[in-house]
VOBA-1610 file (N, C-alpha, C; in pm, whole numbers, padded with zeros to 5 digits, always signed):
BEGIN
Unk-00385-00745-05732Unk-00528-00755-05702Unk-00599-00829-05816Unk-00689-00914-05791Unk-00762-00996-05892Unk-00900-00903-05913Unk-00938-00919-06005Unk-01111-00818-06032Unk-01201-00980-06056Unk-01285-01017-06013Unk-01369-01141-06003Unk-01536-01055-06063Unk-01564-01045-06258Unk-01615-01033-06274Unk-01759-01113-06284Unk-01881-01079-06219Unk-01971-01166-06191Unk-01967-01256-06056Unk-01868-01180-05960Unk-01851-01227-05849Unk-01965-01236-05746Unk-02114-01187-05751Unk-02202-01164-05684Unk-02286-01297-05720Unk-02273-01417-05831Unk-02286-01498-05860Unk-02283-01611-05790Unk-02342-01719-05916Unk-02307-01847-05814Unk-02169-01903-05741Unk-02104-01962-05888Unk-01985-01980-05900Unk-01839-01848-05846Unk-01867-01714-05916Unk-01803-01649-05922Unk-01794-01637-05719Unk-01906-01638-05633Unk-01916-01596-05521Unk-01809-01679-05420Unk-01854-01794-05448Unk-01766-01914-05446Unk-01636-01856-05460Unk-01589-01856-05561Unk-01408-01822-05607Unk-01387-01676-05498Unk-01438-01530-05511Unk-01438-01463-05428Unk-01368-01511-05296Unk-01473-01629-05216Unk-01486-01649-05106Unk-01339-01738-05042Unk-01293-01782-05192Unk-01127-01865-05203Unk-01026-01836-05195Unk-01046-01656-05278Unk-00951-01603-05299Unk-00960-01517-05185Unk-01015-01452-05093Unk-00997-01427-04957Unk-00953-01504-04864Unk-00977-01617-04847Unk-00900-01719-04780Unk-00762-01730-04802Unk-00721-01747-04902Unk-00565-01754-04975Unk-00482-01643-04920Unk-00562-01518-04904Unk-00494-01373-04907Unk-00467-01318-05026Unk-00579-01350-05098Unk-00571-01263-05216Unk-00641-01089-05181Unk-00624-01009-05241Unk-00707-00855-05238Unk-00811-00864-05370Unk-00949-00871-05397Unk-01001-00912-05430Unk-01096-00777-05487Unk-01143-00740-05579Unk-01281-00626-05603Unk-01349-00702-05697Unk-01488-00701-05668Unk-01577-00773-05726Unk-01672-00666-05806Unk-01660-00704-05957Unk-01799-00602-06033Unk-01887-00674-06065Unk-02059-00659-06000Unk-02156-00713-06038Unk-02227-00632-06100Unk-02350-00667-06194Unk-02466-00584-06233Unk-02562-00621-06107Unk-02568-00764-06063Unk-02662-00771-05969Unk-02778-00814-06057Unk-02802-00897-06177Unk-02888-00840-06244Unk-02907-01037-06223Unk-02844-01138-06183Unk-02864-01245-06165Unk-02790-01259-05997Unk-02687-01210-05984Unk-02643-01225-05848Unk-02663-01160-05763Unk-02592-01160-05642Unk-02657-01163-05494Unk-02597-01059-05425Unk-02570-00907-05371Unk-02515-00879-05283Unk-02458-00911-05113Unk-02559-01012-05110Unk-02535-01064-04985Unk-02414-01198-04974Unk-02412-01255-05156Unk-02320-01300-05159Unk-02213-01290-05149Unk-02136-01164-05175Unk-01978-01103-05166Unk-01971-01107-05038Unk-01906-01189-04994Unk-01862-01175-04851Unk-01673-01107-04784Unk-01666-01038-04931Unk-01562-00973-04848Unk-01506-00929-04948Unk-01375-00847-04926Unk-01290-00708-05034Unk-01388-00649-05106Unk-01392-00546-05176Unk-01445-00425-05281Unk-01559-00514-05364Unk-01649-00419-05368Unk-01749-00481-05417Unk-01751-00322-05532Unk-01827-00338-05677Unk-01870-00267-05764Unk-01991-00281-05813Unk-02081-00197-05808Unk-02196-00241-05879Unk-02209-00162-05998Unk-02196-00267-06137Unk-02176-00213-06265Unk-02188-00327-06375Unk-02204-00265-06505Unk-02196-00400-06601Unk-02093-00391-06707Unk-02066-00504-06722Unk-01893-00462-06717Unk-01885-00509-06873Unk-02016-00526-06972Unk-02009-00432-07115Unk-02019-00266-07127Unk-01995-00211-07015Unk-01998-00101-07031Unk-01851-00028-07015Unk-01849+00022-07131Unk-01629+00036-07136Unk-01641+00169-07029Unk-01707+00284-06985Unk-01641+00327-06908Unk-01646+00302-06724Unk-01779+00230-06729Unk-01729+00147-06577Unk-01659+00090-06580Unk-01549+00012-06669Unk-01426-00089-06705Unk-01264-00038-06664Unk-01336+00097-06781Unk-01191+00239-06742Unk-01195+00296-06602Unk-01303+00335-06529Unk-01329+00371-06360Unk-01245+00254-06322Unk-01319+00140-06351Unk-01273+00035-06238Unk-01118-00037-06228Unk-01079-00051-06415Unk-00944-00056-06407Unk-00819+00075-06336Unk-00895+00149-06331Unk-00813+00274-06293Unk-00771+00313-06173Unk-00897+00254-06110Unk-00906+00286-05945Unk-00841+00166-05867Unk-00805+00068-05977Unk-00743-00083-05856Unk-00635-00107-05927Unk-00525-00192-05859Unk-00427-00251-05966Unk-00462-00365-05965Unk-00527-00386-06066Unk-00545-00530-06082Unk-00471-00583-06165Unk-00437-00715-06213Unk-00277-00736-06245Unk-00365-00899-06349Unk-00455-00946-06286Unk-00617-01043-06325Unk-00745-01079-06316Unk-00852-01081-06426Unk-00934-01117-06426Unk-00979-01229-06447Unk-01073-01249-06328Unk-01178-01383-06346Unk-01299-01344-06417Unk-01338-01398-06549Unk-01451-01366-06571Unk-01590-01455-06584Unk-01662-01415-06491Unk-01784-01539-06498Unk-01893-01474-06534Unk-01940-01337-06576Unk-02025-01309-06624Unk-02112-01342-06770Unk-02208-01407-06742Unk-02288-01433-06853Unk-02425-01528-06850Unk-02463-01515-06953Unk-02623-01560-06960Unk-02590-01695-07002Unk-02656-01809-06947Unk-02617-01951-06914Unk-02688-02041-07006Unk-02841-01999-06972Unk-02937-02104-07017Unk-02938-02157-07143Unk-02921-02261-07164Unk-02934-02363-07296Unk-03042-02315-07337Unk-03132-02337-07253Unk-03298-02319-07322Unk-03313-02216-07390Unk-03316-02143-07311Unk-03330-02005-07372Unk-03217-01942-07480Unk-03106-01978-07500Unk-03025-01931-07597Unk-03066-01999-07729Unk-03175-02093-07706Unk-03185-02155-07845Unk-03327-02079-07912Unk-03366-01968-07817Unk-03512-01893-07828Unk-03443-01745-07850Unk-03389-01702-07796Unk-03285-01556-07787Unk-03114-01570-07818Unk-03084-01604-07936Unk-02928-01599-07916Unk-02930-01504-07941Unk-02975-01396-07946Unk-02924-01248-07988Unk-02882-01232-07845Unk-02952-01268-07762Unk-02860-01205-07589Unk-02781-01230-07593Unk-02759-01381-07604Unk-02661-01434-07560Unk-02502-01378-07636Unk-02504-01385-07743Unk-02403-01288-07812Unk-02363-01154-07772Unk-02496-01057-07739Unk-02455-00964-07658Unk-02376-00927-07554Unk-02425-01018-07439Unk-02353-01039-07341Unk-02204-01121-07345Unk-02263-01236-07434Unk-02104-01288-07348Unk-02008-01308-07503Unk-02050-01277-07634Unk-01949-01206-07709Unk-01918-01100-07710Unk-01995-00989-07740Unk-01957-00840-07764Unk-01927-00787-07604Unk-02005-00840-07537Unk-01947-00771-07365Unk-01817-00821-07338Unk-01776-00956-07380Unk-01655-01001-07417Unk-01534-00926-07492Unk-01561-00890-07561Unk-01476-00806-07662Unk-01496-00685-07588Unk-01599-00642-07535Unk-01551-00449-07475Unk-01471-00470-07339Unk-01445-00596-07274Unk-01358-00607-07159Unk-01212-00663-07226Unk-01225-00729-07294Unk-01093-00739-07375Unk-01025-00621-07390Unk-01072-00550-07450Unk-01019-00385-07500Unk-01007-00328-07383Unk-01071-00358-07276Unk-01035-00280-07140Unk-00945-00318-07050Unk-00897-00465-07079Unk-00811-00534-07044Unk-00711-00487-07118Unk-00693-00433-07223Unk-00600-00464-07340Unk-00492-00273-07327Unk-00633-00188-07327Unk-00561-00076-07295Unk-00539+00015-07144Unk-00534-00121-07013Unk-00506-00104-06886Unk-00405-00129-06856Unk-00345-00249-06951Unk-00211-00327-06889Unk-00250-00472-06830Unk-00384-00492-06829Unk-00398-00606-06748Unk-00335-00733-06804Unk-00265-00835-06763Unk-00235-00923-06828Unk-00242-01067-06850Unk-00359-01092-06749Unk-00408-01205-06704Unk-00550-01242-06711Unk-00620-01330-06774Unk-00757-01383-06761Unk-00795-01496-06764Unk-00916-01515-06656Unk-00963-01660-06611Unk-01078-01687-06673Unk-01132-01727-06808Unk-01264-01742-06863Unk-01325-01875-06813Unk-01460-01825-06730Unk-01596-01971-06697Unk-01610-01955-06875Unk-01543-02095-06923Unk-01593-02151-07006Unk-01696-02249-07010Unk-01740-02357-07064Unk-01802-02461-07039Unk-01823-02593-07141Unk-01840-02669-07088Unk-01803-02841-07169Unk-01925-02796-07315Unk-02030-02706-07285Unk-02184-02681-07417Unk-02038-02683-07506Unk-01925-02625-07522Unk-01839-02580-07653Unk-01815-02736-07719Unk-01833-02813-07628Unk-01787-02955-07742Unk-01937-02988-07816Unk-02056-02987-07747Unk-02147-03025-07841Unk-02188-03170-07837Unk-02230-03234-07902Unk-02249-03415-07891Unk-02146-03459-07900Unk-02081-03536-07793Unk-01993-03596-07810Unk-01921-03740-07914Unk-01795-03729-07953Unk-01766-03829-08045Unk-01714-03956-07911Unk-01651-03883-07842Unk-01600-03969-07736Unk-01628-03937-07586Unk-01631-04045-07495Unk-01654-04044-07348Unk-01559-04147-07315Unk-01479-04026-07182Unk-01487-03930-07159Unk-01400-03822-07273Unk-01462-03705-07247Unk-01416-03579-07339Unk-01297-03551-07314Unk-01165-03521-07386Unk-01108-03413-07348Unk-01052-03317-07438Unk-00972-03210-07418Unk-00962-03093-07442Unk-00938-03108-07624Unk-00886-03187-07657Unk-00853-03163-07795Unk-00979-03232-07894Unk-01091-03209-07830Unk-01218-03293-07882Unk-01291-03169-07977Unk-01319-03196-08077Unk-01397-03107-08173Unk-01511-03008-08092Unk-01521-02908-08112Unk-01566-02809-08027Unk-01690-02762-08160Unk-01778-02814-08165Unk-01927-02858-08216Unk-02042-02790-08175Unk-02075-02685-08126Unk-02185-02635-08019Unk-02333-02692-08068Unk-02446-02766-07964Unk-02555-02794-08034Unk-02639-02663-08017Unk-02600-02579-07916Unk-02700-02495-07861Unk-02597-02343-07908Unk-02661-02222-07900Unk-02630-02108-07903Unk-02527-02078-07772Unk-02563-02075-07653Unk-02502-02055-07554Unk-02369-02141-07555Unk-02340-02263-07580Unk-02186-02279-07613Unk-02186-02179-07735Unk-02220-02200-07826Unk-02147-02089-07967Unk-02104-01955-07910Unk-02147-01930-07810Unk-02093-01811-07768Unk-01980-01839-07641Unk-01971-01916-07621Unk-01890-01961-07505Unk-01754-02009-07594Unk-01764-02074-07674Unk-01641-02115-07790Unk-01577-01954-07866Unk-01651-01896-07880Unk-01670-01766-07980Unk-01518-01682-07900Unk-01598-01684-07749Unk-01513-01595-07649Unk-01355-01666-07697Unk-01360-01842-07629Unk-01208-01879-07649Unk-01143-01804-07745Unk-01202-01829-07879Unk-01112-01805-07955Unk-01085-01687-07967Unk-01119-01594-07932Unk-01115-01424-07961Unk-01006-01508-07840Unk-01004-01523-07703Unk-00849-01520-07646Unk-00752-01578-07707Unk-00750-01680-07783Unk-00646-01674-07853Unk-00594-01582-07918Unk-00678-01530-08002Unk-00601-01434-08128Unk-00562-01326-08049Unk-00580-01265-07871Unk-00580-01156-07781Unk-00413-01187-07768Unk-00387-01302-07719Unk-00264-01380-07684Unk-00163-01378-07833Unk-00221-01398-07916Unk-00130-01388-08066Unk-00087-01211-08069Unk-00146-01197-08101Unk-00134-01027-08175Unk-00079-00939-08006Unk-00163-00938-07892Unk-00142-00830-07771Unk-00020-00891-07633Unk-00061-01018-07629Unk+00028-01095-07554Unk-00049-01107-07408Unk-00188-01122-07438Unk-00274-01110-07328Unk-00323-01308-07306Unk-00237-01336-07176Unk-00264-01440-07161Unk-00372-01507-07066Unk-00436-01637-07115Unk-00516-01671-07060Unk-00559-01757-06996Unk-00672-01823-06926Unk-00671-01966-06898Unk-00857-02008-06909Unk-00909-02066-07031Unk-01026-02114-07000Unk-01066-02211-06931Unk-01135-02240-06828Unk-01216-02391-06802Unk-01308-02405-06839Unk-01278-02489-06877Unk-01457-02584-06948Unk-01509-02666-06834Unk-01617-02577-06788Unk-01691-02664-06701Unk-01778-02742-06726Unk-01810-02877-06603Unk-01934-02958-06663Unk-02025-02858-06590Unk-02085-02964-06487Unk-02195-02936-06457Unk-02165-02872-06286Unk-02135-02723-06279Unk-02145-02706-06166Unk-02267-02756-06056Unk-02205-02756-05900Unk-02287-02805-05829Unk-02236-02805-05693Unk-02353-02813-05606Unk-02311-02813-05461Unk-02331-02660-05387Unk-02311-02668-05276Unk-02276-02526-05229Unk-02102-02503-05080Unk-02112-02416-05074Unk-02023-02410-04979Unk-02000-02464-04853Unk-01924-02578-04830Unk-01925-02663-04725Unk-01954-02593-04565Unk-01903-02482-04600Unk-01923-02440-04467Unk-02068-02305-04432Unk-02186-02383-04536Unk-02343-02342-04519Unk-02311-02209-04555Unk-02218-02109-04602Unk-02239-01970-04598Unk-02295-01919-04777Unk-02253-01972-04841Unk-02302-01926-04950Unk-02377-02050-05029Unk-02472-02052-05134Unk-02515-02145-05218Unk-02584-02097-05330Unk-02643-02184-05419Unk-02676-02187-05546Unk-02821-02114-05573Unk-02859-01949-05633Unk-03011-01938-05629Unk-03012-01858-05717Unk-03046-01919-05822Unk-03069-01828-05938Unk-03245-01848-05967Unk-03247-01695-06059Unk-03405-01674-06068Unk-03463-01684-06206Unk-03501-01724-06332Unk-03527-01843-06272Unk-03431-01968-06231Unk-03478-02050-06181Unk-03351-02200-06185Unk-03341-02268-06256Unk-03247-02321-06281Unk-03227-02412-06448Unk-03177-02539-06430Unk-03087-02516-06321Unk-03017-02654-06249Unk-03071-02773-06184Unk-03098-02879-06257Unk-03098-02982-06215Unk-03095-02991-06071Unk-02958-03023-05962Unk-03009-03016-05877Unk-03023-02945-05741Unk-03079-02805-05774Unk-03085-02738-05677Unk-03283-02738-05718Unk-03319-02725-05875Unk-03478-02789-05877Unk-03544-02954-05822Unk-03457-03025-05787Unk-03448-03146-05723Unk-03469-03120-05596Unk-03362-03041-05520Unk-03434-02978-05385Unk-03477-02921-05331Unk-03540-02809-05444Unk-03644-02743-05413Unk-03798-02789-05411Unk-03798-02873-05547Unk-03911-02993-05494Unk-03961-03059-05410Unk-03822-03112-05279Unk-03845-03188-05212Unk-03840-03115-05073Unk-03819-02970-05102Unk-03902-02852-05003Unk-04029-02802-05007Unk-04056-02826-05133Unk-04237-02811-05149Unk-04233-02679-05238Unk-04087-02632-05259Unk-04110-02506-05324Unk-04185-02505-05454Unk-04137-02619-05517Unk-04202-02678-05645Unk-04289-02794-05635Unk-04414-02779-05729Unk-04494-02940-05775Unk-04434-03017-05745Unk-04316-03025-05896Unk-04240-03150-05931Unk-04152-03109-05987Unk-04011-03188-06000Unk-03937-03195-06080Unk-03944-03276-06247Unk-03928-03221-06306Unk-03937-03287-06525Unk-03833-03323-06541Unk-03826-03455-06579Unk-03748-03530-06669Unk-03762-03508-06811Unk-03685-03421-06855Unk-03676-03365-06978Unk-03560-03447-07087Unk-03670-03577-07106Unk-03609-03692-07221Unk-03565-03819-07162Unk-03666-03929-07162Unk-03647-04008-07085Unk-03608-04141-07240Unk-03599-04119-07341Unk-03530-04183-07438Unk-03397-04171-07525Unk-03293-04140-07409Unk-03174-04137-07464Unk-03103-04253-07469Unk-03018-04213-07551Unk-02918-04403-07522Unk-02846-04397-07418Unk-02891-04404-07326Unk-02804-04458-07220Unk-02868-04551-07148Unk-02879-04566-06988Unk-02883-04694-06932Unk-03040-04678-06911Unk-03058-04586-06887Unk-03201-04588-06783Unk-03289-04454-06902Unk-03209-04421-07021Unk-03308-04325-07115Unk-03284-04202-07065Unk-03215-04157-06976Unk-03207-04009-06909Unk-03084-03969-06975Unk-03067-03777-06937Unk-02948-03794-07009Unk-02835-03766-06875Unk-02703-03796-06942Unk-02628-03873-06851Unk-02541-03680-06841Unk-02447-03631-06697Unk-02366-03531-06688Unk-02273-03550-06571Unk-02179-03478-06576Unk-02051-03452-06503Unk-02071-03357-06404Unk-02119-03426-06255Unk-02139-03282-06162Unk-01970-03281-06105Unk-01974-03129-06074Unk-01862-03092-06008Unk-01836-02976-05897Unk-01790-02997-05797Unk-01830-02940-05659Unk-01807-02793-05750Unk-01858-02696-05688Unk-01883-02519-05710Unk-01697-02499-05606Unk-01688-02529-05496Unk-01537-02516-05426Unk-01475-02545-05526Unk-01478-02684-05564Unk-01370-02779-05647Unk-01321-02659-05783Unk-01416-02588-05810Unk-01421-02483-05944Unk-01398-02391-05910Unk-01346-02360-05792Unk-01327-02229-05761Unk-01153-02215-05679Unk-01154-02371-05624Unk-00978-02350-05631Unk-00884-02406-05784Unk-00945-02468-05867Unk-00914-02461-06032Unk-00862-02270-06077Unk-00961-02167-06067Unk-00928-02103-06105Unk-00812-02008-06056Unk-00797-02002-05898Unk-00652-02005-05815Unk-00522-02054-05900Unk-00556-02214-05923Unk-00455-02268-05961Unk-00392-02271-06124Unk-00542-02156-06193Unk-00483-02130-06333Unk-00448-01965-06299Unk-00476-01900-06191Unk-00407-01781-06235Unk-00267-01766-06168Unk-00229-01863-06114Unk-00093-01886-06030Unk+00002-01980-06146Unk-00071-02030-06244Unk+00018-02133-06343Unk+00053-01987-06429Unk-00087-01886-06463Unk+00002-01795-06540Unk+00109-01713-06509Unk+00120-01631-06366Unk+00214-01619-06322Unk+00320-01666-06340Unk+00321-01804-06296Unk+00431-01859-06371Unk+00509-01893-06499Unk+00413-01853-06599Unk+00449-01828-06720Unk+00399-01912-06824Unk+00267-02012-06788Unk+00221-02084-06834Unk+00160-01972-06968Unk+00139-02089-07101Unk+00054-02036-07198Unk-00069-02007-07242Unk-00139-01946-07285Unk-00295-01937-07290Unk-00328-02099-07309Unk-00393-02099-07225Unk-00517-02248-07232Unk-00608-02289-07258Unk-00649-02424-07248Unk-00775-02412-07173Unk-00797-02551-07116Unk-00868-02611-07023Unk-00884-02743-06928Unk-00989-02738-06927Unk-01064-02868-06929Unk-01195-02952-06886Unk-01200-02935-06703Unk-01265-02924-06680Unk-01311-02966-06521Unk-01431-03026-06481Unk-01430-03107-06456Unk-01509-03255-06410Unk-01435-03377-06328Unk-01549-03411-06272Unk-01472-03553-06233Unk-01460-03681-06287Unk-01492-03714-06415Unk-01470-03786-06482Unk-01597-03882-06436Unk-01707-03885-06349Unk-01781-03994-06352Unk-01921-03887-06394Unk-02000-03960-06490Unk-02127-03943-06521Unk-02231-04007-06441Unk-02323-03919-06410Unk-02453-03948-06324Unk-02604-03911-06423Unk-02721-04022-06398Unk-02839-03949-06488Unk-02950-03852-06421Unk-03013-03837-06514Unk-03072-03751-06388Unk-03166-03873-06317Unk-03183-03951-06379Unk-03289-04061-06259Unk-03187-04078-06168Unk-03053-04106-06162Unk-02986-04092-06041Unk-02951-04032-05961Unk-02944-03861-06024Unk-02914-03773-05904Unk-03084-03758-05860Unk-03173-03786-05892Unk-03313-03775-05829Unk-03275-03887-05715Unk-03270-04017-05795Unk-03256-04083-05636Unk-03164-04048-05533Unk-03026-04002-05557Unk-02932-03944-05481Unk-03012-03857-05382Unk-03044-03784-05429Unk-03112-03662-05390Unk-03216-03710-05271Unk-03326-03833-05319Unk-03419-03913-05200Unk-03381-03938-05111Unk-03202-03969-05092Unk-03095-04075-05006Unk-03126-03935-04925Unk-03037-03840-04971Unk-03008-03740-04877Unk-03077-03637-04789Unk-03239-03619-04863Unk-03318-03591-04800Unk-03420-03628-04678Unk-03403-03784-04731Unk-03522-03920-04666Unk-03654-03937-04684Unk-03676-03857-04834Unk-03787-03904-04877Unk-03803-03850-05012Unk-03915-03896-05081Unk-03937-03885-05166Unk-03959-03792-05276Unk-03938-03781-05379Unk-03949-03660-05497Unk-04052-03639-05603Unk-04168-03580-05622Unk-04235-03611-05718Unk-04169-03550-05856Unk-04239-03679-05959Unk-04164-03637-06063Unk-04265-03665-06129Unk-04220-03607-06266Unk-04289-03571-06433Unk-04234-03587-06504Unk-04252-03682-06614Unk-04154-03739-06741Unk-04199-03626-06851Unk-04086-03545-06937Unk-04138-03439-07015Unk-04032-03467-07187Unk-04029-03411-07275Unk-03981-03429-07384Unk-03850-03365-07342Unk-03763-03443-07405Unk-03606-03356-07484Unk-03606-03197-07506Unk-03517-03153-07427Unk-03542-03008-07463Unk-03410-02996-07572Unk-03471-02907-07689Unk-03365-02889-07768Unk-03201-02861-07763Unk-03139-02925-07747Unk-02989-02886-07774Unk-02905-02941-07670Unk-03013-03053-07614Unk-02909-03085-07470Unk-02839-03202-07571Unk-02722-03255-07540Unk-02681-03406-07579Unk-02724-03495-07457Unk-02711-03653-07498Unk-02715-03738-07421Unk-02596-03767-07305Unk-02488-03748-07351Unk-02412-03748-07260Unk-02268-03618-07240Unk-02252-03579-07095Unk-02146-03514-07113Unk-02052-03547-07022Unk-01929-03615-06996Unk-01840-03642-06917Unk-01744-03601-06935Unk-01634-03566-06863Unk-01449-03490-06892Unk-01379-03570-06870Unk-01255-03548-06952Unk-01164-03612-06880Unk-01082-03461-06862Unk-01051-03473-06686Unk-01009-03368-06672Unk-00845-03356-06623Unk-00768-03516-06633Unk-00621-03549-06669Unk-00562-03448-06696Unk-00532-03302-06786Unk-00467-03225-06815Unk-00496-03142-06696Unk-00629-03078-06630Unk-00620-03020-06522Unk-00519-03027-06429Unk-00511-03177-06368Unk-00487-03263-06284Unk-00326-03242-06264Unk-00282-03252-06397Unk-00166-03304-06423Unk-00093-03200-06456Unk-00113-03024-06505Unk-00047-02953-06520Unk-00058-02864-06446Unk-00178-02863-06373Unk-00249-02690-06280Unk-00231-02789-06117Unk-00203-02893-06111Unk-00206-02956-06013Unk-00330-03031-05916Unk-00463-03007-05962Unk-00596-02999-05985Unk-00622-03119-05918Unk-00666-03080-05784Unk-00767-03230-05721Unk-00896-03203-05674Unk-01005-03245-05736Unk-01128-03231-05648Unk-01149-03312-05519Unk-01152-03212-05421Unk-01238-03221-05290Unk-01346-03290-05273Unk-01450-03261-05358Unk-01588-03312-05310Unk-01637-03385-05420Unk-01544-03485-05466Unk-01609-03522-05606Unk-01726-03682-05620Unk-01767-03718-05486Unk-01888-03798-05506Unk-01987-03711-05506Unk-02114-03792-05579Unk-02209-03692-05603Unk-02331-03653-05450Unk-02322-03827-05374Unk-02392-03749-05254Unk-02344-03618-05198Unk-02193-03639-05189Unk-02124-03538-05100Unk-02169-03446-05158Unk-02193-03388-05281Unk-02203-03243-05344Unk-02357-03249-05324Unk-02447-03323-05357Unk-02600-03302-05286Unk-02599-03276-05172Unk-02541-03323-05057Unk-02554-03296-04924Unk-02533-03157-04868Unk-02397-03101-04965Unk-02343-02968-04937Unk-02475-02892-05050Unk-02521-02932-05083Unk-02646-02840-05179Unk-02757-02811-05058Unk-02785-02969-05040Unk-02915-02938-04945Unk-02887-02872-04795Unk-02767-02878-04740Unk-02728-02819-04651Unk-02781-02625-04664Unk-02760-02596-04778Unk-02780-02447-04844Unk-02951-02463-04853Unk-03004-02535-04909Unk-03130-02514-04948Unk-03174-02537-04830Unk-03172-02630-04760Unk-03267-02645-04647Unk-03256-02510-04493Unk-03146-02448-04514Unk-03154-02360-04466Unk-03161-02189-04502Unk-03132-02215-04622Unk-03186-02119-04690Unk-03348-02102-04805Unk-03436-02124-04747Unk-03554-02190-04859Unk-03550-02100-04966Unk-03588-01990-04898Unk-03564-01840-05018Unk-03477-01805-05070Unk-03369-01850-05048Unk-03235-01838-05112Unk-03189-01717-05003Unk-03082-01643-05105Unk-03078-01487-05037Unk-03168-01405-04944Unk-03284-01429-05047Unk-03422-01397-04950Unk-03415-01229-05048Unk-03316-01168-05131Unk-03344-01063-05192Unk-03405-01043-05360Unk-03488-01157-05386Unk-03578-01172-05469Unk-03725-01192-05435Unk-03811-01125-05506Unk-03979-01170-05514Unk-03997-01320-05580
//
């Protein structure tokens, strides 16, 4: 049985929804405190927060779970550069009390949502895995922090792992049932089409003087599916006896945001209002993967990797879902 922590999530809901398909047996622990109940669409659901070591001991006790996916944690760039004390909370030290719960269950498998914030400004494009791991913002420092505590888990306990470094998740579920709604929203472009639902004014261009082509800054979208059969295919490499890791996931092409705005116009059929706003602290100008080691050792092909296609499967979700879930004020 797999435990898919933060499965009530964006991403995590997604993987859930994969690993039922496959025939996996699946129990999902949420706090609910960013995700969705209506999202779990199937096996054991928990409602709990899973820095808390004895909902960890209940929950390891009551399932055999054999791996964890873990996607729980506080995301925002912005805000980790205003509050890193959360952010440490949650996704270091809540990190470390599931380690230990992992550690004295037997569990022997883990899938960490890492993310590309751990490299920081890049020296090279495209990135890959053996690239200096630099954080500009707090929220990678804590996202790097985690890796390495799995390493030293894997040295000393023999608890093996597999991180992905994600770019820029995106999209929603091809087949309209689940999608992207977090409160507040932070994402690029699911605030792109909420704009062009009227939910919002406008969308902000936050730094229209970077070095790149058009002054925007440039990122790696990557389908939310595409990231969710990746983590399938790293907990089936450990099985097989693969070593603690970790892989980039992206598709190797960079988009700006003046382009996924226009993308976004294509797919809607009309227009977006926009607002040119300053650089928000800690973003870099560019982030692209090379995600070749994915590819080439986990067997790793993205599905949906043009960027209309992943807008289309976005707005497909938004336009029929305006409210999202509909279980937020």
């Amino acid at each position: 049985m797999i435990c898919v922590i933060g499965g009530a999530g964006y991403i995590g809901s997604h993987c859930v929804k994969r690993l039922l398909e496959r025939g996996y047996e699946v129990v999902t622990l949420d706090n609910l405190e960013a995700g969705h109940r209506a999202a779990v669409v199937g096996g054991e659901f928990v409602q709990g927060d899973y820095t808390d070591r004895q909902t960890l001991d209940t929950l390891f006790t009551s399932y055999p779970i054999e791996c964890v996916m873990h996607f729980a944690a506080y995301a925002s760039v912005a805000e980790s550069m205003t509050d890193p004390a959360k952010f440490y909370r949650l996704n270091v030290v809540g990190g470390y009390t599931l380690l230990e719960a992992m550690r004295a269950h037997h569990i022997p498998y883990l899938i960490f949502s890492s993310s590309a914030a751990t490299y920081g400004e890049p020296c090279q494009i495209p990135i890959p895995e053996d690239h200096p791991q630099e954080p500009t913002n707090a929220y990678g420092e804590t996202k790097r922090a985690f890796e390495q505590m799995l390493r030293w888990y894997d040295v000393a306990f023999g608890l093996r792992s597999i991180s992905l470094r994600y770019f820029n998740a995106a999209g929603a579920d091809p087949e309209g049932q689940l999608g992207e709604d977090h409160h507040p929203e932070t994402h690029l472009i699911p605030l792109v089409l909420l704009t062009a639902l009227g939910k919002r004014p406008v969308i902000k261009i936050f730094g229209t003087d970077y070095d790149t082509p058009d002054g925007t800054a440039i990122r790696d979208y990557i389908h939310v599916t595409d990231l969710a059969d990746a983590h399938i295919l790293a907990y089936e490499a450990l099985k097989r006896g693969a070593p603690t890791s970790a892989y980039n996931l992206g598709n190797g092409l960079g988009y700006s945001v003046r382009e996924v705005i226009r993308t976004a116009e294509e797919v809607v059929g009309r227009s977006i209002p926009q607002e040119e706003a300053p650089r928000r602290a800690g973003d870099p100008a560019r982030l692209v993967a090379s995600a070749d080691r994915a590819k080439h050792e986990l067997g790793w092909q993205p599905q949906y990797a043009d960027l209309r296609t992943i807008i289309e499967t976005a707005w497909r979700w938004h336009s029929t879902h305006p409210d999202g879930y509909g279980d937020r004020t």
